[in-house]
C-alpha positions as CSV (number, residue, x, y, z in Angstrom):
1,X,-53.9,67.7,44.5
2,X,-54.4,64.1,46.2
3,X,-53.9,62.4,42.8
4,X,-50.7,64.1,41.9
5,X,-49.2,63.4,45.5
6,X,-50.7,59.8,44.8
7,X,-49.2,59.2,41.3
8,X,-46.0,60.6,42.7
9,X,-45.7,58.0,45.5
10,X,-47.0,55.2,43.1
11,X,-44.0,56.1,40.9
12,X,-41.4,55.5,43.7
13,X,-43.4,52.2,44.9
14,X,-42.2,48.8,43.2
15,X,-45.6,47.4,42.6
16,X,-46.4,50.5,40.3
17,X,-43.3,51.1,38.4
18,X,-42.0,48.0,36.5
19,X,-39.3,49.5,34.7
20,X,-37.3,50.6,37.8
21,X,-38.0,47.0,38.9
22,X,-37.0,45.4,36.2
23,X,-33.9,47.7,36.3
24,X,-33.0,47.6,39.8
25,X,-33.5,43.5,39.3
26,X,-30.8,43.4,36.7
27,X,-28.3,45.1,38.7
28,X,-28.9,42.4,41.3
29,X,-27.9,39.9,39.0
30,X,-24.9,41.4,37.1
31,X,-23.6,42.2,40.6
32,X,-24.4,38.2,41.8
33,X,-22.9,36.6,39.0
34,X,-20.2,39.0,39.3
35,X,-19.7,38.3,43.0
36,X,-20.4,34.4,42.0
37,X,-17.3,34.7,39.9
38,X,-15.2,36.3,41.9
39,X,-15.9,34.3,44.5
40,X,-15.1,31.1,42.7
41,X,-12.0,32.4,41.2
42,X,-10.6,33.5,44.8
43,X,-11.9,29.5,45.6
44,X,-9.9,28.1,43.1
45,X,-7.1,30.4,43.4
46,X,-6.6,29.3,47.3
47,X,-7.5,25.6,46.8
48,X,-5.0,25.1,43.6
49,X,-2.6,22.6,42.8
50,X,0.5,23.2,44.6
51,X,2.4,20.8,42.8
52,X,4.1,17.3,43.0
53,X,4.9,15.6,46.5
54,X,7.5,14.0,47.3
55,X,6.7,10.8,48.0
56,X,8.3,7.5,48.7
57,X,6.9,4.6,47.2
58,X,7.8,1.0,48.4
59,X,10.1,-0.7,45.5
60,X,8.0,-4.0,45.3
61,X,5.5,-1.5,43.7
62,X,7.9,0.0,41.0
63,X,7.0,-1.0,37.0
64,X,9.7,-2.9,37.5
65,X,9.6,-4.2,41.6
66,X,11.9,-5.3,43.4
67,X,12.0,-8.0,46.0
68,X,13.6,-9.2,49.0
């Protein structure tokens, strides 16, 4: 009786049962890079280029400037 309740426990326990760690460690990292890559996409998405500004720039610095 005492080693089936003890191999039953050592089955749930991490240190005894490397395939449900091993499992349980890939789905940590599909859902982190996942997350990674959402996160980055939302990043880009809010930091993008919004386009060209208007700016003036001072005509003595034209290809072809004029002066005074």
């Amino acid at each position: 009786m005492a080693d089936e309740s003890t191999t039953a426990h050592e089955m749930k326990d991490v240190n005894y049962s490397w395939v449900s760690t091993s499992r349980f460690l890939f789905y940590v990292m599909v859902a982190g890079s996942i997350a990674f890559t959402v996160a980055m996409c939302y990043s880009l998405w809010v930091h993008r280029y919004e386009g060209k500004p208007n700016i003036e720039v001072p005509s003595n610095t034209l290809y072809n400037p004029v002066y005074k």
